[in-house]
Structures are given as C-alpha cells and as structure tokens.
Legacy VTK file of the C-alpha trace (Angstrom):
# vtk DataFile Version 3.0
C-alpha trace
ASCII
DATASET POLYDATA
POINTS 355 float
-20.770 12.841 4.677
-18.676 11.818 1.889
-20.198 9.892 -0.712
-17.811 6.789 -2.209
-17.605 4.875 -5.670
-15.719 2.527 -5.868
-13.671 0.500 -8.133
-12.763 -3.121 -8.383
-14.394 -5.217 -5.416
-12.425 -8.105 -5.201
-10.648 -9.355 -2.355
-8.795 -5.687 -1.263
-11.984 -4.594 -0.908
-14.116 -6.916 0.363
-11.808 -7.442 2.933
-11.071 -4.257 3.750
-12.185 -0.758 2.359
-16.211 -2.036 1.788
-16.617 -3.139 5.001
-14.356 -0.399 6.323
-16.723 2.337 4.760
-19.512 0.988 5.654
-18.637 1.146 9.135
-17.514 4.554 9.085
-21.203 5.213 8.317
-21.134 8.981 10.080
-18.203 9.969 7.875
-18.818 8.232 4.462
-21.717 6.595 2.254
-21.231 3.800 -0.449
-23.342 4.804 -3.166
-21.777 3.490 -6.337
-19.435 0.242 -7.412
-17.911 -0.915 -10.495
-16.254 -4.269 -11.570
-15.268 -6.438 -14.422
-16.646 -9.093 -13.155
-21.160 -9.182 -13.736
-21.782 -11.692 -10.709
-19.242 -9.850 -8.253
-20.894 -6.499 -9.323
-24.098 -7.200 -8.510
-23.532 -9.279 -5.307
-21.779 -6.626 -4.199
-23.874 -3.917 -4.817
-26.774 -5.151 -3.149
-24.986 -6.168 0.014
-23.943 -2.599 0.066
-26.758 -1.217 -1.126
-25.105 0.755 -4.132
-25.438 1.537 -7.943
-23.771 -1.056 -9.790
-21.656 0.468 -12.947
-20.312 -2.141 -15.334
-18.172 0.825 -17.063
-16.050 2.769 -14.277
-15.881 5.980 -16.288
-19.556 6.358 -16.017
-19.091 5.908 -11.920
-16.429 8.688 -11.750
-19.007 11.200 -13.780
-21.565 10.372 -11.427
-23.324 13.201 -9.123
-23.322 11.354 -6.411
-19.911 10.177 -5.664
-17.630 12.703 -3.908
-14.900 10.173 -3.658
-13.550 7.665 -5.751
-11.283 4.098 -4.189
-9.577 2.786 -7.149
-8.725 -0.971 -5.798
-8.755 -2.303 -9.208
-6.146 -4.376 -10.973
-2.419 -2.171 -10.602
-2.189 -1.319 -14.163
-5.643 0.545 -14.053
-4.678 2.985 -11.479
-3.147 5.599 -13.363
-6.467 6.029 -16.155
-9.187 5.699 -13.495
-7.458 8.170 -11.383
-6.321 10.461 -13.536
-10.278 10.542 -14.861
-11.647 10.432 -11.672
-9.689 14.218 -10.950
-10.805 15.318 -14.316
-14.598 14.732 -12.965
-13.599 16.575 -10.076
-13.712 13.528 -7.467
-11.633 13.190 -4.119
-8.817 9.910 -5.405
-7.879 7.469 -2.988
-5.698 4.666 -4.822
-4.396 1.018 -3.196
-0.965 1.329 -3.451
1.010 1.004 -6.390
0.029 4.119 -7.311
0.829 3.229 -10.727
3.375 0.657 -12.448
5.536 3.302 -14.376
7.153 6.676 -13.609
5.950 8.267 -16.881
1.937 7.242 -15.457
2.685 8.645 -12.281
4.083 12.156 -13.601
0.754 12.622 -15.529
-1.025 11.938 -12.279
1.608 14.797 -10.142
0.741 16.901 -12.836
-2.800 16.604 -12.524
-3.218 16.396 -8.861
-1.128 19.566 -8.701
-3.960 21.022 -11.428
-6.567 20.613 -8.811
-5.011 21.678 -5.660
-8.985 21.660 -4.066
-9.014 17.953 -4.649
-7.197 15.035 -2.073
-5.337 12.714 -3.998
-3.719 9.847 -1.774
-1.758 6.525 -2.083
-3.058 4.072 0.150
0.258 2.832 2.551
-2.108 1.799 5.700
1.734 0.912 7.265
2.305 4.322 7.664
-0.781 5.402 9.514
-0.494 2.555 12.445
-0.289 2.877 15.645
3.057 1.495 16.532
4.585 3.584 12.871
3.197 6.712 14.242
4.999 6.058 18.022
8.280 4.913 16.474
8.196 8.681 14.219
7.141 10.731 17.566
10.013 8.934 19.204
12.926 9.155 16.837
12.260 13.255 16.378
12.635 13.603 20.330
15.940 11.909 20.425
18.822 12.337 18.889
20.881 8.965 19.235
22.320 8.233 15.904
20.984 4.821 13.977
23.670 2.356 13.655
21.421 -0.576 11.754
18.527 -1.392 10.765
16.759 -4.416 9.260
12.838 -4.782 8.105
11.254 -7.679 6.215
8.246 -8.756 4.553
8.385 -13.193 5.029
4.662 -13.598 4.965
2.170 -16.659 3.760
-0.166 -14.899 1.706
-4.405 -14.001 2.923
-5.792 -16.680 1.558
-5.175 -19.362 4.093
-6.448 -16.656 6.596
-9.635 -15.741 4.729
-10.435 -19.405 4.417
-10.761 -19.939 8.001
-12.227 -16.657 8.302
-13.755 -14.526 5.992
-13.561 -15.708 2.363
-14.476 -13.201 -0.255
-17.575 -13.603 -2.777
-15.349 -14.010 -6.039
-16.820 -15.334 -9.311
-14.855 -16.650 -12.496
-17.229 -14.840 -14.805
-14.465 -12.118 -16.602
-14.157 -13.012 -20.352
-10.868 -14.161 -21.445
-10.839 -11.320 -23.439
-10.560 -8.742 -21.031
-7.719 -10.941 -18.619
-5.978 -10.860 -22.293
-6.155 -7.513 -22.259
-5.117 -6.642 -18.623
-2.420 -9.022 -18.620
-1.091 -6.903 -21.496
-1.433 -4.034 -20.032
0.017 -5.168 -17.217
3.332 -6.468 -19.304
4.019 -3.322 -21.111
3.446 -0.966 -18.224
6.311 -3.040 -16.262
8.509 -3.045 -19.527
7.794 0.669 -19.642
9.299 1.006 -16.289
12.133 -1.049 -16.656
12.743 -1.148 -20.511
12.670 -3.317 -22.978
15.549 -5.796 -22.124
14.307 -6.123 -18.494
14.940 -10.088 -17.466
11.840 -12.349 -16.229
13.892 -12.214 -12.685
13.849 -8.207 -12.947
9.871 -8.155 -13.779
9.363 -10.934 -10.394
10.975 -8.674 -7.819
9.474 -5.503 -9.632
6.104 -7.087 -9.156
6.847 -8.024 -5.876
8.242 -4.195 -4.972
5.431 -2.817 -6.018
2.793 -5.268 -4.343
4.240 -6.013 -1.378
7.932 -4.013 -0.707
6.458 -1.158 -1.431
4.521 -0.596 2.568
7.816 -1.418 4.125
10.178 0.469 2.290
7.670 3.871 2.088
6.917 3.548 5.927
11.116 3.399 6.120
11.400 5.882 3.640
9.441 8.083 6.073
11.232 7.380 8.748
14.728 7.769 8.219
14.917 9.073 4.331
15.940 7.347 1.341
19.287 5.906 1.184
21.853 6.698 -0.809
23.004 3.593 -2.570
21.315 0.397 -2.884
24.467 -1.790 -2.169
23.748 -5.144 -3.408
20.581 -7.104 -4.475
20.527 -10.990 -4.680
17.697 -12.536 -5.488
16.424 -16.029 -6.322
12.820 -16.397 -7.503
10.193 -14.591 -4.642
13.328 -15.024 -2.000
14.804 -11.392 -2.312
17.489 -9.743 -0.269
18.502 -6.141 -0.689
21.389 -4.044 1.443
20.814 -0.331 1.550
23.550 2.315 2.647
22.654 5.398 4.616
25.373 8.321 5.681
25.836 6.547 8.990
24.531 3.395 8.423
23.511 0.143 6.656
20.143 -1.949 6.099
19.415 -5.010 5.549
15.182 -5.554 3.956
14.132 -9.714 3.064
11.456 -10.253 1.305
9.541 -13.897 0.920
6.517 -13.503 -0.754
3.506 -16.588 0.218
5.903 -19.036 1.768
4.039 -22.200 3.180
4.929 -21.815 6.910
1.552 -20.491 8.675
3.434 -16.631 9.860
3.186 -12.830 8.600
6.554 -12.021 9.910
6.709 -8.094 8.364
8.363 -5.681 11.015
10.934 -3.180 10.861
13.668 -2.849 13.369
15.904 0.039 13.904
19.214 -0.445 16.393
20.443 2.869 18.435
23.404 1.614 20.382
21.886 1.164 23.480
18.226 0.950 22.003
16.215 -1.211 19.906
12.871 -0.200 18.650
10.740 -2.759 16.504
7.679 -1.977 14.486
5.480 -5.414 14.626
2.577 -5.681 11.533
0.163 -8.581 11.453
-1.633 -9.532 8.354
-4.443 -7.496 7.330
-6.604 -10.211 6.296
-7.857 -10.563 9.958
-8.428 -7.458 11.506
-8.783 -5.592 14.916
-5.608 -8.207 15.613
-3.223 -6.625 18.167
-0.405 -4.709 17.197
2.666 -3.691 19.010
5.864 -1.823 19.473
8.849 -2.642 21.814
11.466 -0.362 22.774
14.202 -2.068 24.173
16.805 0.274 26.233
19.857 -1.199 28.114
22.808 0.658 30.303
25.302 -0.942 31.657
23.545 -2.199 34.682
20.006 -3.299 33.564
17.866 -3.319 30.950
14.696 -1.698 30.112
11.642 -3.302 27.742
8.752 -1.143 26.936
5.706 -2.648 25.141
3.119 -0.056 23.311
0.286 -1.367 22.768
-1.297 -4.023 22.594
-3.447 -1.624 20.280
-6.130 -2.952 18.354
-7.128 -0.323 15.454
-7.361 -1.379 12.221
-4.080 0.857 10.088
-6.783 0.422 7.134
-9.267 2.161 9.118
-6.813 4.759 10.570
-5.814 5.721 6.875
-9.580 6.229 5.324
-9.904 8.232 8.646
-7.027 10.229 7.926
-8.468 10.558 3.997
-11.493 12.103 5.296
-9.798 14.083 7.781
-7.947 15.979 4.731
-11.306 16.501 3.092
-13.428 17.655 5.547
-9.844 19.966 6.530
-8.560 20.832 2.769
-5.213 19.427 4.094
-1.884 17.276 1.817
-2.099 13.640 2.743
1.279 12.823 3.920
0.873 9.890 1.629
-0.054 11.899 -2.131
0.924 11.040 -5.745
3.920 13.293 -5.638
5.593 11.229 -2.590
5.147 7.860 -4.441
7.388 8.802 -6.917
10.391 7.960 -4.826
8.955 4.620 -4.364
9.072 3.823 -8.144
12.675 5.346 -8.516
13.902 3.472 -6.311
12.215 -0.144 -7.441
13.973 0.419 -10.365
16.597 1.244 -9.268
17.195 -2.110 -6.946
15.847 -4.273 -10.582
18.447 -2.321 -11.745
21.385 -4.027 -9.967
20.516 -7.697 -10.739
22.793 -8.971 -13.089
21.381 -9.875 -16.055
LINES 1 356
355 0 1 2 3 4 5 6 7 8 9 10 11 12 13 14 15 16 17 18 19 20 21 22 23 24 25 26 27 28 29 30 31 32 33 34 35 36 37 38 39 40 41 42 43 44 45 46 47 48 49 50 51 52 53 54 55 56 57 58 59 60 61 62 63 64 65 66 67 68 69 70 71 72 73 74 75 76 77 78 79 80 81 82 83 84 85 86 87 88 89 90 91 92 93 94 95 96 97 98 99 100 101 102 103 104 105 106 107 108 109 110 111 112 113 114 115 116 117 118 119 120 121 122 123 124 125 126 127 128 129 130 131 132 133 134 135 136 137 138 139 140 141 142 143 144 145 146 147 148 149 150 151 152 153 154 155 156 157 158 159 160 161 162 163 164 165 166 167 168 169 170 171 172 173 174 175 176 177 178 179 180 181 182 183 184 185 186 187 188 189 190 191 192 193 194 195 196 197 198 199 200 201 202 203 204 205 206 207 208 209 210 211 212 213 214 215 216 217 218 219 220 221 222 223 224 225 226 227 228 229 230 231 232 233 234 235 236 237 238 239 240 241 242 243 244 245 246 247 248 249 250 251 252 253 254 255 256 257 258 259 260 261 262 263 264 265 266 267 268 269 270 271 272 273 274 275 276 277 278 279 280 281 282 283 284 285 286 287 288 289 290 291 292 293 294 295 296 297 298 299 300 301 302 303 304 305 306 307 308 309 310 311 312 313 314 315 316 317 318 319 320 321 322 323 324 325 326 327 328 329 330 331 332 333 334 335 336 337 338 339 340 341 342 343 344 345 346 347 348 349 350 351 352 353 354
C-alpha cells in the first residue's frame, strides 16, 4: 500500500487523480492534502478522509506519505518536487514538469541523487491503450513513414464537467498569493525564453506546455524527435507547426478551447499502403471509449481494423504503471530526465516566430 499526499486539489485532481486513488484502494491510500485555497482544503479532505496541510512542505516531511502528486499550479512543480525527493518521497508531477530548462536540470540532478526513489512526469497519452498498440505495431514492421499529422482542436473541460461532474472550487485565495503566482509564473516563462520573448511567443509557450506537450511526447516516443522544426505560424491560440524527419514531414494544429462542442486530439501516421490513427477523447469524462484504426489497402481491396473500443481510463493506466515501478524499483518510461526534450524543443518552435 502506498500512502499519497497530495498537492493542489483543484480541478486536475478532483477530476482525476483523487478519485483515481481512491479507487485504486488495494494499491494506494490518501492520507494527506494541501491547497492554497482554506474552503477547497478542507472540503476536500474530509471527502477523502485525509490530513489537511495548509503549507505543502510540512505534507512532504510527513511520516505517512510515501508518495507525493504535485498537481499544483505549473510554476510550483519544480520546488515541491525537488523537496518532496529531499524528504525521501516517491514524485509523481502533472505534466509540465517544470516551466524552464534550468528548473528541470536541478530536478535530473536530484532524481539521479536518489536512484531508490520514482520520479515521473505525468503524460497519461502515452500509457493508453490505443498509444501502447500503435508502439507494439510500428517495432514489428518495418514499412517506412511517409507523413504524419496529429492535433490538439479541443473545447476545453468545463462545458463537460458542467453537465457532468463539476468540481468543488472556492474563490477564497488572497490576492496576494495569485500576485505572487502569477509572478512566478511570468519570470519562469521569461527564464525559458529570455527576456525579449514577444506576448505571441509566451501564448504558444503556455499552450506547449499545457496542452502540446501530451501529443508531441507520445510522438516523440514514437518515432523520435525531428530534426528541424520547419516553419511555425501562429495567430493567437490557432497554432500550426511543420516538423521534418530523415524521411519525412509532419504537420501538428493546435486550437486551444474553441466553441464547437468536439475534443478532436489524435495522431495519425501514413505508411504507403497503411494508415494508423491514435483517437483520444477528453479526459474530463472518463471510462469513454477509445480506439485505434489501422487502415491497410493493396491493390485489390482494402482492409480496416478497429482496436478497441477499450474503455480504461489512460489516467488510471499511468498511476498503475507509477505503482508498478515502486512496488518493482523500475525507470518510468516517462521520468524527469525524458522531459527535457520536451522543453528544448518548445523553445525551440517559440523560437521561430518572427518577432
């Protein structure tokens, strides 16, 4: 049984990881929560029947939390977690990891100090079902990829929580301490890009990190990074990036909380005569079904196949997986150390908009 603290309950993880853990109950116990917010705190932690912390550094030090889930705010990944390992505690972070390359190399550094601890970046894209097939099925074959094209055009969870779910969220944070994150926030993204990054640079940064960051790590397992980022255009949330490959090009769209009613996020990879897609549904309403179709054609006919549909939750499947490398002593595929290509390569696509 490992026992969880967590950090930051708002809508990640009342959505997802609280109710996810709680589930889990033969593999993991909530027994602590923190938050900035009084209300939220103490709603939540007698729902889950935790200990509420109001300062997260006292949670990490606590004896008994084995495991800490940092689902706070992005900019306080990197100090949680990096004082979470110093109190000897199991890290699982929501992805971005962190906002900056210089947090994230204190973080490699320190997850490679404590090799008996598992430190992992949470990219629940790359522990689905349909992820997992596509993988298996392009290291048995060895036709050659001649395109591919993914994309994140989504309406954001809130118009699917309404109907739904809705979180328990309360307005109750002083201004002084969204002054202070929103700060943080600023000069960690500044940090990243420098200091005459444009306002257009820091939107499509923020939206890398928040959203283009599951698609382009589960491609980046996949098929590698690429070796050029071609072109970027960009206007506003409406972002369009070509990648080149050594035999081939991509194309990745990103809309960020359009108004049509869709989560259109899928990746798509073309093989001459086959097609395989990757289909992802929001994750605000789970246990939806999830597919992949492998389209195959010869000159005579044509062959669909249709995995799935599966109906495991990829949020699950990951804090599975986390558990699985603690109970094992085993690398998540998914540690601090792989996320730094991630952040290299944000920059370097905010990097090629002109300024």
């Amino acid at each position: 049984m490992v026992k969880v603290g967590i950090i930051g309950v708002g809508t990640v993880s009342q959505m997802m990881h609280l109710p996810i853990l709680s589930g889990l109950h033969d593999l993991y116990q909530i027994t602590a929560v923190s938050d900035v917010s009084p209300t939220q705190l103490k709603h939540i932690a007698e729902t889950y029947r935790a200990k509420a912390y109001a300062d997260p550094y006292m949670l990490v030090k606590a004896p008994d939390v084995d495991a800490v889930f940092i689902c706070s705010p992005d900019q306080y990944h990197a100090d949680y977690a990096l004082a979470a390992i110093e109190a000897g505690k199991h890290v699982f972070v929501e992805k971005p990891v962190t906002l900056c390359i210089e947090d994230l190399e204190k973080l490699i550094a320190a997850e490679k100090a404590h090799p008996e601890l598992v430190c992992m970046v949470g990219y629940m894209r790359r522990y689905s079902q349909g992820f997992l097939k596509c993988k298996e099925l392009l290291a048995s074959d060895d036709r050659k990829i001649e395109y591919m094209r993914f994309r994140d055009i989504i309406l954001e969870g809130d118009f699917f929580m309404d109907q739904t779910r809705p979180p328990y969220l309360c307005s109750d944070i002083s201004d002084e301490v969204k002054a202070e994150s929103s700060s943080r926030r600023r000069d960690q993204i500044t940090r990243a890009l420098g200091n005459d990054c444009t306002d257009q640079q820091r939107t499509t940064y923020v939206m890398l990190t928040g959203l283009g960051c599951h698609t382009l790590a589960a491609v980046r397992e996949l098929v590698g990074l690429p070796v050029e980022v071609e072109s970027v255009s960009v206007q506003g949330e409406h972002v369009i990036i070509v990648f080149r490959y050594n035999d081939f090009l991509a194309v990745y769209e990103i809309l960020n909380d359009q108004d049509v009613v869709q989560f259109d996020a899928a990746i798509e990879i073309y093989q001459h005569d086959r097609r395989m897609k990757i289909k992802y549904e929001t994750p605000y309403l789970r246990y939806q079904p999830h597919t992949f179709e492998v389209i195959e054609s010869t000159k005579k006919d044509t062959k669909t196949t249709l995995y799935g549909p599966d109906y495991r939750d990829p949020f699950q499947d990951e804090v599975q997986y986390f558990h699985d490398c603690i109970a094992n002593g085993t690398t998540p595929k998914s540690d601090f150390a792989d996320a730094m290509a991630d952040l290299v390569l944000f920059r370097e696509i905010c990097g090629k908009i002109k300024k």
